[in-house]
Every structure is written in C-alpha cells, then in structure tokens.
C-alpha positions in Angstrom: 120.8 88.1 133.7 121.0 87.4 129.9 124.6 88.6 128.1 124.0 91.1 125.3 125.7 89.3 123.0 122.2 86.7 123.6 119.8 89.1 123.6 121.2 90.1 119.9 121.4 86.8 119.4 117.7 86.7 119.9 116.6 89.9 118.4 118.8 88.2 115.1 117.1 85.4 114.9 113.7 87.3 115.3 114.1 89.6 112.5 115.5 86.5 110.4 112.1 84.5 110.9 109.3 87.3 110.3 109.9 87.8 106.5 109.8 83.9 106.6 106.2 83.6 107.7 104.9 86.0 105.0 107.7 85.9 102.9 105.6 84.6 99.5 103.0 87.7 100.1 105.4 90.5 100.3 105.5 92.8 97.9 107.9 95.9 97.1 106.3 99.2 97.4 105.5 101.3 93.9 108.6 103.8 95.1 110.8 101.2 95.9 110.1 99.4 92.6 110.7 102.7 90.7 113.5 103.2 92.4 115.8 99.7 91.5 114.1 100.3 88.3 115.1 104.1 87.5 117.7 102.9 84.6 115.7 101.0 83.1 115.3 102.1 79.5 111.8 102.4 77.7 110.0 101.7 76.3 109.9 97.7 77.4 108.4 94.7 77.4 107.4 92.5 80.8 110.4 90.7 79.7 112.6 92.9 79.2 112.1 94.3 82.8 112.7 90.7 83.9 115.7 91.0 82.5 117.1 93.8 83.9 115.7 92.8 87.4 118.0 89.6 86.5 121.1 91.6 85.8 121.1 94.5 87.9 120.0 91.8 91.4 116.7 93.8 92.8 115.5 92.7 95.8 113.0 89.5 95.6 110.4 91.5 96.8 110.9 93.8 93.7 110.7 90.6 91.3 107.6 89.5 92.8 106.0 92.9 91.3 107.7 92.6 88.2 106.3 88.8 88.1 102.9 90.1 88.6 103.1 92.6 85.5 100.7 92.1 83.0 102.5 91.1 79.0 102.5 94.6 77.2 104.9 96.8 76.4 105.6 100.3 78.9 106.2 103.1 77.6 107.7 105.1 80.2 108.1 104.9 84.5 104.8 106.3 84.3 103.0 104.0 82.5 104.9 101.1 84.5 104.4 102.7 88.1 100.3 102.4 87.2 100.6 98.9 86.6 102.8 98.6 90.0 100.5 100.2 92.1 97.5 98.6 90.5 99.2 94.9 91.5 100.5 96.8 95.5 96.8 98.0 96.2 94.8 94.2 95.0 97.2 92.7 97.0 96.7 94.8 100.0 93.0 94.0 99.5 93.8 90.5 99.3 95.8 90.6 102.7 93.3 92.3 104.3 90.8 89.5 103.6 93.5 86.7 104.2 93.3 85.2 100.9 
C-alpha cells in the first residue's frame, strides 16, 4: 500500500505537468485580468499596461492577454475589459478547433 506522503508526491507532480502541456495557450480570464489590473491608471497605452504588468508581477497568464492587446490607447477598465474578452472568446474558438 502506497505511503501518503507518495501519493502527494504524485498528485504534485500531476498538477505540476498539466499547465506544462498547454501552458503557451492559456489565457487569464477577462475578471482575472481586471482584477491584477484594478490600479492601473487610465487612460493608457498597450505599453504602458506592459509596464505595470512588469512592475506590479501578474501572473503569465495575465501577460499573455496583455501581449495580445491591440496598440491604442484605453481609456478606462471598460474600454480595456472589451478588448480582453474580444482576445479570451477568439482564443476559445481557436481551441475548440485545435489551432
């Protein structure tokens, strides 16, 4: 009978290698992106959200988002959360025809 301390050990190295398999097509949800983003100050540029992702360390899944955003200037967490959920829904399309 396997000790717990291996079957955590297993379950670990599960969880570790998942993300790994899809890691370069995961995406942050729009909420999630709002929400490491809810100091940001607007209006501001693609850049400057880069930026701030750089200095305030949001997740990689956030970046990849923020990568995706087209060069123009927000104007408000509105106007930015369009743009995020445009970029979560083609790439949900895109996953669901495994390109």
């Amino acid at each position: 009978m396997p000790e717990i301390a291996d079957i955590v050990k297993a379950r670990q190295q599960i969880r570790d290698e998942k993300p790994a398999r899809n890691h370069h097509r995961q995406l942050a949800s729009p909420a999630s992106v709002e929400r490491h983003l809810h100091n940001l100050v607007y209006p501001a540029t693609k850049q400057a959200i880069l930026n701030f992702g750089k200095e305030n360390t949001v997740p990689a899944t956030v970046m990849r988002v923020i990568d995706k955003l087209a060069e123009k200037t927000y104007r408000s967490a509105i106007d930015l959360n369009k743009e995020v959920v445009k970029i979560t829904q083609l790439q949900m399309h895109l996953k669901a025809l495994n390109i």
